[in-house]
C-alpha positions as CSV (number, residue, x, y, z in Angstrom):
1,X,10.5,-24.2,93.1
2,X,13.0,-21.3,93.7
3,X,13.3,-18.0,92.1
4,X,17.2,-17.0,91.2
5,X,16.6,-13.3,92.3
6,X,20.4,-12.7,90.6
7,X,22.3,-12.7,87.5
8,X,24.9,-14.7,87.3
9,X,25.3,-17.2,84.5
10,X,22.7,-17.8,82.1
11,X,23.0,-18.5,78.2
12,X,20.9,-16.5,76.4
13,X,19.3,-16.7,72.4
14,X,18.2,-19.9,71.3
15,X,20.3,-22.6,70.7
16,X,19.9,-24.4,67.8
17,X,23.2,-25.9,66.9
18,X,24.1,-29.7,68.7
19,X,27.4,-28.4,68.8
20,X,27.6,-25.1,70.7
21,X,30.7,-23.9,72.0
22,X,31.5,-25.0,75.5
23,X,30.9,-23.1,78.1
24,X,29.4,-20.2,75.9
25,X,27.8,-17.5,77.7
26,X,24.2,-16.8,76.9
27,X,20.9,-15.3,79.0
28,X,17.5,-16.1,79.2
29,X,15.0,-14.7,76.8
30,X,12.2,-14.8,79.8
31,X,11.4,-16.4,83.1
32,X,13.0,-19.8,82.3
33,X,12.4,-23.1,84.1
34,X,15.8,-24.9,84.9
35,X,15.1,-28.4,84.7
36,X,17.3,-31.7,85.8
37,X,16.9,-33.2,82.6
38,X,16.2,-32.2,78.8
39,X,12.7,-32.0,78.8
40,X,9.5,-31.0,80.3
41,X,8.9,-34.4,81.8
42,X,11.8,-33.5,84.3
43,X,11.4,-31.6,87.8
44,X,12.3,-27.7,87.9
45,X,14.6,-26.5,89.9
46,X,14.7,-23.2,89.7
47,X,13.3,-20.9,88.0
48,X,16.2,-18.3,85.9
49,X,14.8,-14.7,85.2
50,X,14.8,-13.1,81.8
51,X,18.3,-11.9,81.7
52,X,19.6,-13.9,83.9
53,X,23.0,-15.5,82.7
54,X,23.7,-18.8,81.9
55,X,26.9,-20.9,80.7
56,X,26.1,-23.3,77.9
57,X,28.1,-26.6,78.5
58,X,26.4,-29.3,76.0
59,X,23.3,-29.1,74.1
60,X,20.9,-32.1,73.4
61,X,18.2,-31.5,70.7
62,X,16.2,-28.5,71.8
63,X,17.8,-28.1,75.1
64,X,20.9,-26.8,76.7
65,X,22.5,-28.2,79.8
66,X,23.7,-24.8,81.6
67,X,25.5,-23.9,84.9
68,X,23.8,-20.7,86.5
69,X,26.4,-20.1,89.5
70,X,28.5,-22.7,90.6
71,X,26.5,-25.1,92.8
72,X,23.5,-24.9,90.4
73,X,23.4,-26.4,86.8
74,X,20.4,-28.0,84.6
75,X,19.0,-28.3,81.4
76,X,17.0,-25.0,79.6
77,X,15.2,-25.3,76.3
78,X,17.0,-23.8,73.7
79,X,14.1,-21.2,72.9
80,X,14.4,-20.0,75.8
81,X,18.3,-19.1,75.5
82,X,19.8,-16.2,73.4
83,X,23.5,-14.8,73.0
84,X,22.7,-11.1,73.8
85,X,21.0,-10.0,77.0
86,X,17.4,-7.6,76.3
């Protein structure tokens, strides 16, 4: 499992509407796994650091699918997303 050592897109604040815009920008809340599916069941790949941005492109019950730079992209849970950066 990696570390993302830099911010570059991460959705922040949770994420509680099925219907978020696309492409919204948002950061993580903490130390957020980035998963290849929505759900815990599915294998991390990376792991986004509080702050880090995201952009939001679908949600799916609690959990955001999110591109982080441009070859990495996964699924977040939505708690751990917010729209302003701490």
């Amino acid at each position: 499992m990696a570390t993302v050592n830099k911010t570059e897109m991460v959705q922040s604040g949770p994420v509680t509407n099925d219907k978020a815009e696309l492409a919204a920008i948002r950061y993580a809340k903490t130390d957020a796994n980035l998963r290849e599916g929505p759900g815990t069941k599915f294998a991390v790949i990376i792991v986004v650091p509080k702050g880090g941005q995201v952009s939001v492109m679908e949600t799916k019950g609690g959990w955001s699918r999110v591109q982080v730079d441009v070859n990495t992209a996964g699924w977040m849970a939505n708690s751990t997303i917010v729209k302003d950066r701490s």
